[in-house]
C-alpha positions as CSV (number, residue, x, y, z in Angstrom):
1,X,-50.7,-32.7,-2.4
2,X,-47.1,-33.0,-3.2
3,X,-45.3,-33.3,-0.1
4,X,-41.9,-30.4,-0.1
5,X,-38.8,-32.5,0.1
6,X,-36.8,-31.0,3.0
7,X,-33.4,-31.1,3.4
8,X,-31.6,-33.3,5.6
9,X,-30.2,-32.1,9.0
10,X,-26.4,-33.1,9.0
11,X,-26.5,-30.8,5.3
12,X,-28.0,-28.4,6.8
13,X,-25.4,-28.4,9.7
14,X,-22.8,-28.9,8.0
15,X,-23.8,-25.7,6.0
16,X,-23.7,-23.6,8.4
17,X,-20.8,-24.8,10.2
18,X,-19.1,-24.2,6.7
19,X,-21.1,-20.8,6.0
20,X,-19.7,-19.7,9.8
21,X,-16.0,-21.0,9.0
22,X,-15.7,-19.6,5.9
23,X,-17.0,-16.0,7.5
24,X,-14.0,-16.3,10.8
25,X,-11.7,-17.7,8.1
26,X,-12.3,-14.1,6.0
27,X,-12.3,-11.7,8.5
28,X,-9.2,-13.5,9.9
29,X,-7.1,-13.3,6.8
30,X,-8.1,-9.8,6.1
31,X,-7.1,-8.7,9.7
32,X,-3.7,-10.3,9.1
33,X,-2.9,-9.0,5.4
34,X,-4.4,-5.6,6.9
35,X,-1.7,-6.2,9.7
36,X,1.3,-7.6,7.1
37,X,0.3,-5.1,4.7
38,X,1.3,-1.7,7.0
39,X,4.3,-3.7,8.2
40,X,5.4,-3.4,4.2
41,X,4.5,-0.3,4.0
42,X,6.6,1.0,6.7
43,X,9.7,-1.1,5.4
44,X,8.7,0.3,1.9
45,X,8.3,4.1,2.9
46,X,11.6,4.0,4.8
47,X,13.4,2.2,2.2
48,X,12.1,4.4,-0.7
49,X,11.5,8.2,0.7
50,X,14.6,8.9,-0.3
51,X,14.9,7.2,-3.7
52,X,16.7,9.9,-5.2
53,X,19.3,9.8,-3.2
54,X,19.9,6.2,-3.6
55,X,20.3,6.9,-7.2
56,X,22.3,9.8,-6.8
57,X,24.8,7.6,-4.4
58,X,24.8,4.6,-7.3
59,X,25.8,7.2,-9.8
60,X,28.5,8.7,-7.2
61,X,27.2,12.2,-8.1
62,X,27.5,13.0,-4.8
63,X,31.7,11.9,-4.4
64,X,32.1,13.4,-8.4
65,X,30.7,17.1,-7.3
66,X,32.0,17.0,-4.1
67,X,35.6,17.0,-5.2
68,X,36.9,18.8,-8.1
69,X,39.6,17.2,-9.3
70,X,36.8,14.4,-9.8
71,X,34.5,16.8,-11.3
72,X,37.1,17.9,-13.6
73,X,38.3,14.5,-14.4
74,X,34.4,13.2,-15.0
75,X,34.2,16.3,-17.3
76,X,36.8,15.6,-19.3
77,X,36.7,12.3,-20.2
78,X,34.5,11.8,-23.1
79,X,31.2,10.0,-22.0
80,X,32.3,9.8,-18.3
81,X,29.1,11.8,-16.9
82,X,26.7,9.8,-19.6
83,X,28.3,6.3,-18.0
84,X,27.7,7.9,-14.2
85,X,23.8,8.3,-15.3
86,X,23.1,5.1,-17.1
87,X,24.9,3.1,-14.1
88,X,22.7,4.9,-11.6
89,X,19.8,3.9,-13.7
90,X,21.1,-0.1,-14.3
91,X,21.5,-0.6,-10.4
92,X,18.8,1.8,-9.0
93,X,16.6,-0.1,-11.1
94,X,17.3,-3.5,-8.8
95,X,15.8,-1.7,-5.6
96,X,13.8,-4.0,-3.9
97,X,11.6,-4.7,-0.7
98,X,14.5,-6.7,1.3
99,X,13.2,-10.4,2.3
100,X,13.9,-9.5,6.2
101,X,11.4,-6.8,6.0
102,X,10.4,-8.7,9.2
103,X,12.8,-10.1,11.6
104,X,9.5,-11.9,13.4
105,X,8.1,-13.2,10.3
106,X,6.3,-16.7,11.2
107,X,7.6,-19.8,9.5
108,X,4.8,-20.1,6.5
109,X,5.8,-16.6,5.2
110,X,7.6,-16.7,2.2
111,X,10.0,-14.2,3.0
112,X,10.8,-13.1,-0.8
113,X,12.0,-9.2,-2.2
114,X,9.9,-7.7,-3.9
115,X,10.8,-5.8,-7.1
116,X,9.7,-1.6,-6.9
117,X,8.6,-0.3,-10.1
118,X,11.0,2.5,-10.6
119,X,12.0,5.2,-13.5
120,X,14.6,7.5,-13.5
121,X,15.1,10.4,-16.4
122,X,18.1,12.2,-16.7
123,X,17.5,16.0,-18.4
124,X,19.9,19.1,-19.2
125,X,19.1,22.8,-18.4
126,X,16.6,23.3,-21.0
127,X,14.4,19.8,-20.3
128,X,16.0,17.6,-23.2
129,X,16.2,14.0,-21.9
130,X,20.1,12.6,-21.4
131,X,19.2,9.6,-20.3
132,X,16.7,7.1,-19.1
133,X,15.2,4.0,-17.9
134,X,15.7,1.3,-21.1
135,X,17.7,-1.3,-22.3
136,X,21.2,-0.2,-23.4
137,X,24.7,-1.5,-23.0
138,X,27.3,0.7,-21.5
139,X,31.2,0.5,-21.3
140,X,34.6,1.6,-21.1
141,X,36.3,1.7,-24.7
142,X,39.5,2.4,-26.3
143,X,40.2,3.5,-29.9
144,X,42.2,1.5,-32.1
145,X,45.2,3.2,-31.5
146,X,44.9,2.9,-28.0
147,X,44.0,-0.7,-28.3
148,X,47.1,-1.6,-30.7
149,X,49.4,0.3,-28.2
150,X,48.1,-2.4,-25.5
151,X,46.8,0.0,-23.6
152,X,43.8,-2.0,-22.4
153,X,45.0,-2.6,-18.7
154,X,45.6,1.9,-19.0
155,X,43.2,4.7,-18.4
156,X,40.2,4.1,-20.9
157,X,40.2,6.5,-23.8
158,X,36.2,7.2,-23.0
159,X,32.8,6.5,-21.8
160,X,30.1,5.1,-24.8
161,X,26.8,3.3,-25.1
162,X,24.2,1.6,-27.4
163,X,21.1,1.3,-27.5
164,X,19.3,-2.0,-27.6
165,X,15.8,-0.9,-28.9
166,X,17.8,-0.2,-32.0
167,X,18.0,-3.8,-32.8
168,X,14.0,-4.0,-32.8
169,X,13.4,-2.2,-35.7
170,X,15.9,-3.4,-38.0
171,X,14.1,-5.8,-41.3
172,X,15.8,-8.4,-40.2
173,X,13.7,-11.4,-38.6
174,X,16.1,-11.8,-35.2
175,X,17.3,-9.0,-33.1
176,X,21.3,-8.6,-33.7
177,X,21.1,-7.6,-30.0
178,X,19.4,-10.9,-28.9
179,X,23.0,-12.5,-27.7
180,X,23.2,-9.5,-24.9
181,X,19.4,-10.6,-23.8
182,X,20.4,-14.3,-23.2
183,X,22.9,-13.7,-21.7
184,X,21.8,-11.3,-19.5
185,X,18.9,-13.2,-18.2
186,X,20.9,-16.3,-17.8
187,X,23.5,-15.1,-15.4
188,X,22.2,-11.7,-14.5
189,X,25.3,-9.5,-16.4
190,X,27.1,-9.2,-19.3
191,X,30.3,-10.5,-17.3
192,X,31.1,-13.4,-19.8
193,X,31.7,-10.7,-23.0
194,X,35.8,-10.1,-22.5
195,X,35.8,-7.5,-25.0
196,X,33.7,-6.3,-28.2
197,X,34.9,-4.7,-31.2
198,X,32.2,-2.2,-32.4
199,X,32.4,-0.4,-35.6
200,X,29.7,2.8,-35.9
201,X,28.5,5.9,-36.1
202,X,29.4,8.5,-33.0
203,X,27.0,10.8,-31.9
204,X,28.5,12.2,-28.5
205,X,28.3,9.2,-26.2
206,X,26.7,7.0,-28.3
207,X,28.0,5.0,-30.7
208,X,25.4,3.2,-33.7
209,X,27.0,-0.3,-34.5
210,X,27.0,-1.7,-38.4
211,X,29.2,-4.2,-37.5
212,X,30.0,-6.0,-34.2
213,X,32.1,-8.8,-32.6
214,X,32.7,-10.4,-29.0
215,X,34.9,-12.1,-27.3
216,X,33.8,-14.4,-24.2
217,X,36.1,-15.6,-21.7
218,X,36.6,-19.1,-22.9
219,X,38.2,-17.6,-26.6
220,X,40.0,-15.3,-24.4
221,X,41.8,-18.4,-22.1
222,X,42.0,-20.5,-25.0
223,X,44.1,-18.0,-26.8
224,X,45.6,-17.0,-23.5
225,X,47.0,-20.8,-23.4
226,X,47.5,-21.4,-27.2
227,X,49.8,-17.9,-27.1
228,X,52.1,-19.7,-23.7
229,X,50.7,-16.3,-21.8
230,X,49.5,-18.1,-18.8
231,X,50.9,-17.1,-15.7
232,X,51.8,-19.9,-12.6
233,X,52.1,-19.0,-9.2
234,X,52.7,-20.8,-6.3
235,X,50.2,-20.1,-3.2
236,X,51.0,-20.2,0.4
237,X,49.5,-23.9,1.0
238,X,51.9,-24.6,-1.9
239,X,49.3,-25.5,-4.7
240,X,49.8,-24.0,-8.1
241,X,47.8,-21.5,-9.5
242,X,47.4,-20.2,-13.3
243,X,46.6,-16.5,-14.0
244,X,45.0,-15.8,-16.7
245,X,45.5,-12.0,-16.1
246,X,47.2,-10.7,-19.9
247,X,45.2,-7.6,-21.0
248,X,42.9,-8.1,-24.4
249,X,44.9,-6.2,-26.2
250,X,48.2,-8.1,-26.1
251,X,46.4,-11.5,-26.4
252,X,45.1,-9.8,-29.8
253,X,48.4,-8.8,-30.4
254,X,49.4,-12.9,-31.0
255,X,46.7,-13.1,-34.0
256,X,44.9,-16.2,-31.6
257,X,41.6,-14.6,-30.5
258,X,39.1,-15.7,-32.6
259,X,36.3,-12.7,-32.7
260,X,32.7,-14.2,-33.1
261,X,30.7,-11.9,-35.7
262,X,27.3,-10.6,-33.9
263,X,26.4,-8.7,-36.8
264,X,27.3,-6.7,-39.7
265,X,25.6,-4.1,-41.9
266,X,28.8,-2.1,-43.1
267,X,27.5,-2.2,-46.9
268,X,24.2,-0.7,-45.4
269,X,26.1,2.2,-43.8
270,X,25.4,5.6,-44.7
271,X,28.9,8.0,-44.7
272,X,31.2,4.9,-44.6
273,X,33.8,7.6,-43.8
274,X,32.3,8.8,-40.6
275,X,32.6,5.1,-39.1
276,X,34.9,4.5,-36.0
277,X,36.3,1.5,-34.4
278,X,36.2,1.0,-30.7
279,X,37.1,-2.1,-28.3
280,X,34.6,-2.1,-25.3
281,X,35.9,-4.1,-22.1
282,X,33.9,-6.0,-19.7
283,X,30.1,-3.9,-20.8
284,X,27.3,-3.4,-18.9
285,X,23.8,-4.5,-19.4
286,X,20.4,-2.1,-18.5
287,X,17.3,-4.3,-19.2
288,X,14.3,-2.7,-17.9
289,X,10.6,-3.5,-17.6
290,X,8.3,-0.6,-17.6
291,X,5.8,-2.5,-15.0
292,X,2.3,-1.4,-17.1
293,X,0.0,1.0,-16.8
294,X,-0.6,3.2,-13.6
295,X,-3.0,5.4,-12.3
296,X,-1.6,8.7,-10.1
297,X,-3.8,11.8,-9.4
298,X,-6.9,10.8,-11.4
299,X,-4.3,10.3,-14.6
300,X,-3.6,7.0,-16.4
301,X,0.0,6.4,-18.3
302,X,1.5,3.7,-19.8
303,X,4.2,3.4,-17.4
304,X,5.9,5.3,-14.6
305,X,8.6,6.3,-16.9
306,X,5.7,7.9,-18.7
307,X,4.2,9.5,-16.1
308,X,8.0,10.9,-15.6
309,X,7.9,12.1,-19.1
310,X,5.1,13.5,-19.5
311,X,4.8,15.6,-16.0
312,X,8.5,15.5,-14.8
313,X,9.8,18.3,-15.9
314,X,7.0,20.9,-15.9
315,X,6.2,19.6,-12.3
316,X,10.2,20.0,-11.6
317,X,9.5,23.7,-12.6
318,X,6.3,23.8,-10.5
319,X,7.1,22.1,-7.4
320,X,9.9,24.7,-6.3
321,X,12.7,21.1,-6.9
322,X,10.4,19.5,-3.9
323,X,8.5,16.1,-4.6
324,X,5.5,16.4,-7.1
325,X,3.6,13.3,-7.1
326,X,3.7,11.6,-4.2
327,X,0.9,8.9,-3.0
328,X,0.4,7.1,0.2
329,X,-1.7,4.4,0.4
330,X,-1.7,0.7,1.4
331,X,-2.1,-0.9,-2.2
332,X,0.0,2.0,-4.3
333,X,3.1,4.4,-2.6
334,X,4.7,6.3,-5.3
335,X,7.2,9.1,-4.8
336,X,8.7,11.3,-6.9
337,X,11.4,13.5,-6.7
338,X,13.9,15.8,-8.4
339,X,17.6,16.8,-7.7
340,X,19.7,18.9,-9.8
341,X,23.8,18.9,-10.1
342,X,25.7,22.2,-10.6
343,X,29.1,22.9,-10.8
344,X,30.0,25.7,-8.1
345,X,33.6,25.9,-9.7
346,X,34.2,29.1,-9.6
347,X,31.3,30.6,-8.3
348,X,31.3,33.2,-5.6
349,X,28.3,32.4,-3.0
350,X,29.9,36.0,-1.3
351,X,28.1,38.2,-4.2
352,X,24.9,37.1,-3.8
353,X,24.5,36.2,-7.5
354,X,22.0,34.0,-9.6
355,X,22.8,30.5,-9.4
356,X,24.7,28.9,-12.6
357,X,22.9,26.6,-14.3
358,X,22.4,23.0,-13.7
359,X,24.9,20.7,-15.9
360,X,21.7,17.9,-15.5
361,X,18.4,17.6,-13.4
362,X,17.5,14.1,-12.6
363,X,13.9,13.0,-12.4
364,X,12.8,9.7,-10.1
365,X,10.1,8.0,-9.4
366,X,9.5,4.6,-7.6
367,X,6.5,3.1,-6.9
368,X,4.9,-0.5,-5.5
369,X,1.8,-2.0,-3.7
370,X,2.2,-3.0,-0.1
371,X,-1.4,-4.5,-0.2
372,X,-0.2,-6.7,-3.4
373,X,3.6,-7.5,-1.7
374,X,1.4,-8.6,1.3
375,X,-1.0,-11.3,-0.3
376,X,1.6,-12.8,-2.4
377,X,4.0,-13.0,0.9
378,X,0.9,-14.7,2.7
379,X,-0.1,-16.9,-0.1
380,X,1.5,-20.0,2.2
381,X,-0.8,-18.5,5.1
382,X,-3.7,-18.8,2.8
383,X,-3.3,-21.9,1.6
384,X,-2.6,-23.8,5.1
385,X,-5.7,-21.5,6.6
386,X,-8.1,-23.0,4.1
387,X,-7.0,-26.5,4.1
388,X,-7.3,-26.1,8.1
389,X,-10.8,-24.6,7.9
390,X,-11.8,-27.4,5.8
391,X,-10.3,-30.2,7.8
392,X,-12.5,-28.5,11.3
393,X,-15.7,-28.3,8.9
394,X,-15.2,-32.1,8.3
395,X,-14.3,-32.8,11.8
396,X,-17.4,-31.5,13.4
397,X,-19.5,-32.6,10.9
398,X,-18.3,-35.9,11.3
399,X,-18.6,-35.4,14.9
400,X,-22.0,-34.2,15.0
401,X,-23.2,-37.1,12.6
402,X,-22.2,-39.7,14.9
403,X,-22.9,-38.5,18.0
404,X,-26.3,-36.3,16.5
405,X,-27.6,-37.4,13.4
406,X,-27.2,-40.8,13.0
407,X,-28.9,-41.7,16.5
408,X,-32.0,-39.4,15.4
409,X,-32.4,-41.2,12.0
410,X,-32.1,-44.7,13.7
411,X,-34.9,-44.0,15.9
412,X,-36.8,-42.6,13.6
413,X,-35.8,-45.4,10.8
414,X,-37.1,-47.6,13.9
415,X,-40.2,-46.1,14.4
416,X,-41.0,-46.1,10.6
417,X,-40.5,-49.7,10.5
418,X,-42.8,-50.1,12.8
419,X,-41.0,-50.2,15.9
420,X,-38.9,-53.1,15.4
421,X,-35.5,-53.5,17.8
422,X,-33.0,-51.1,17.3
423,X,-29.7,-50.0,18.3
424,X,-27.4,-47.1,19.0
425,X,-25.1,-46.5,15.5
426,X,-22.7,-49.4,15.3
427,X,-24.0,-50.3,18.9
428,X,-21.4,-47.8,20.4
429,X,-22.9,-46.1,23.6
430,X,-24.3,-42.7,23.1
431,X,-22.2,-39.4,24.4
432,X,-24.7,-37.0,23.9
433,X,-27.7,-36.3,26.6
434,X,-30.6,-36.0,23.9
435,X,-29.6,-38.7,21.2
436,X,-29.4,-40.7,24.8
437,X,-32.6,-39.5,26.0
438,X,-34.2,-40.0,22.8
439,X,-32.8,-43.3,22.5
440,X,-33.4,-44.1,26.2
441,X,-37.3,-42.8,25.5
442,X,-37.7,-45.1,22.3
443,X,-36.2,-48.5,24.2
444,X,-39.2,-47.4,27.2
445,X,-42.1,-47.2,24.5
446,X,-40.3,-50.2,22.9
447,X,-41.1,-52.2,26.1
448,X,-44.6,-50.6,26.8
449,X,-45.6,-51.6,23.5
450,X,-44.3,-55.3,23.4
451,X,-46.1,-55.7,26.8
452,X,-49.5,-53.8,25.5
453,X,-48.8,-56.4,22.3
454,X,-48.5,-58.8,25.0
455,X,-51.6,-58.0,26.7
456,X,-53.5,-58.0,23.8
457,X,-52.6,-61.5,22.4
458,X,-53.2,-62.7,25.8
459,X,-56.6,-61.2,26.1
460,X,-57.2,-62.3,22.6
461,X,-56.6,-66.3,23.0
462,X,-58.5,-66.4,25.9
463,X,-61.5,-64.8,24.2
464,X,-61.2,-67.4,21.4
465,X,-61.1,-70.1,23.9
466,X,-64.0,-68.7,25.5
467,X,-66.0,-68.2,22.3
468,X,-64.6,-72.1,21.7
469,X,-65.8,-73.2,24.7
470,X,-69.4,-71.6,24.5
């Protein structure tokens, strides 16, 4: 009969130990992203319950219908209150989980922000959207015959914007828009476009370019120096100091700024008589990302800006203007929120009339994972734990070989031999009171059985010289 081959002791061991380590390595990391995870949450929840109000501060809704001479002067600037919503949008869309979430973080956390996934949907009286999360460039612009009076470093004649999407579904192979994304992602802003000279199509705020051209700081100083418009000062440690601080307009003025053509479709324009001209200064960029799919309340939508779209405004009517979708748990908080902005010029709160209508209502949402910010901020912890947990399982295993297993399987190696002289492993003195009893045990029988062996030859040569003898 086949004899079962069994499985040697310091594997077995070793096993374990690992099966055991593993186990205290588990529980241990779950205690502590358990433990890191709340600690988000808390710096989350404070930093977002009130997510509508930090866009409502970035839009300066709050100084604009708190004064009205502001109000009035927002109002009557063409595009002013569209610019107010899509720069609430561009920098409420930068909220993150600050790196000092935790001023005792230990020294393997990587102490990074974390992005929130917001959305934020601007919509009049009767639920038509305004304005929301996407990419679009926004600006300051002057008509041309504000811009040919010089009248760039002036009050701006309005407020206007473009969409970016638009450029995606154009025929052509390359987005016309694709300069704005470079750029954008390699510094962060639009700051290096001096000026652009859009031709379009108004429709309110908006303008639809056929034909556009930029100019970037370096055209604008080389023409500044090529026109003799640079400006040296003297500062107070004596240095000297050019200004290059001429407005657009009058550097235009010399015929020197070379405009770089983005794009242009005029020949493709429809209504060629409709099309303005307009000089945007210094634009702003919106890029957003839409984060995926999410699941709130048992629904599924493609994005929180979805979710917005699709429930905002009938849960704005439903909630009473209190949150409607709020969720509080460990691996998903998402709030939403809705505020509304009406101009009280005028009214009488004495007469106990109906309210006048809202001039916008402006939908929010923001929404994140403390669970997932907390493994990924961990993710050093992790890493170090394991490679420690391996390093112990080695250690003791190496430990318990020397001191356990290898002393068993040279006695035993000695007694399969047939009991020939053996030693401790590499003749070092054994630590361990069984390996040394065993050993101790063997060396006694050794001895016992070299005298019996003893014995026995004696008694054996005197028999054959007695059987010689007779």
């Amino acid at each position: 009969m086949k004899q079962k081959k069994r499985i040697r002791s310091i594997t077995a061991i070793t096993l374990w130990i690992s099966c055991f380590t593993f186990i205290l390595w588990a529980f241990s990391t779950y205690a502590i992203t358990l433990a890191t995870a709340e600690s988000m949450y808390q710096a989350f929840f404070r930093q977002c319950s009130d997510y509508a109000g930090y866009v409502d501060m970035t839009g300066r809704f709050d100084a604009i219908y708190g004064n009205d001479e502001s109000l009035e002067y927002t109002k009557s600037t063409p595009g002013n209150m569209d610019y107010q919503m899509m720069q609430a949008i561009t920098f409420s869309d930068a909220l993150q989980l600050n790196s000092n979430w935790r001023h005792d973080s230990i020294g393997v956390l990587r102490k990074q922000g974390y992005k929130f996934q917001t959305a934020v949907i601007f919509l009049d009286k009767d639920g038509n959207v305004l304005h929301e999360s996407g990419d679009f460039v926004y600006f300051t612009y002057l008509t041309e015959e504000a811009w040919a009076a010089g009248s760039d470093g002036d009050a701006a004649s309005g407020f206007a914007w473009f969409d970016l999407s638009y450029g995606e579904q154009l025929a052509d192979p390359y987005d016309p828009y694709g300069l704005f994304s470079t750029t954008y992602n390699g510094v962060g802003s639009l700051y290096d476009f001096v000026a652009l000279r859009i031709t379009g199509h108004m429709k309110g705020a908006e303008i639809v370019p056929v034909k556009m051209s930029y100019v970037n700081k370096s055209l604008y100083r080389q023409a500044v120096e090529s026109a003799g418009l640079v400006r040296t000062r003297t500062d107070d440690d004596g240095s000297l100091i050019q200004e290059y601080n001429t407005s657009v307009s009058d550097v235009d003025g010399t015929g020197l700024l070379d405009w770089q053509v983005m794009f242009d479709r005029t020949d493709e324009a429809d209504n060629r008589s409709d099309l303005v001209t307009i000089y945007a200064l210094y634009p702003w960029m919106s890029k957003y990302d839409d984060g995926g799919s999410i699941n709130l309340n048992g629904g599924v939508y493609g994005s929180l800006l979805t979710m917005l779209a699709e429930r905002g405004y009938q849960a704005y009517l439903d909630s009473n203007f209190m949150s409607f979708a709020d969720i509080f748990r460990l691996d998903n908080i998402t709030i939403s929120a809705v505020r509304q902005r009406i101009d009280f010029r005028g009214y009488d709160f004495t007469l106990n009339e109906p309210l006048p209508e809202p001039d916008f209502i402006m939908l929010t949402a923001v929404s994140g994972s403390p669970l997932t910010y907390a493994i990924s901020e961990l993710r050093n912890v992790y890493i170090f734990s394991i490679i420690l947990a391996i390093l112990i399982v080695l250690i003791l295993r190496a430990i318990i070989n020397a001191n356990l297993a290898r002393p068993i399987e040279t006695v035993n190696r000695g007694i399969s031999d047939g009991w020939t002289r053996t030693y401790s492993p590499d003749d070092k003195p054994l630590k361990w009171r069984e390996p040394y009893q065993l050993g101790e045990h063997y060396e006694d029988t050794l001895d016992k059985l070299r005298l019996n062996r003893n014995e026995m030859e004696r008694m054996s040569a005197a028999l054959n010289d007695k059987e010689r003898k007779e």
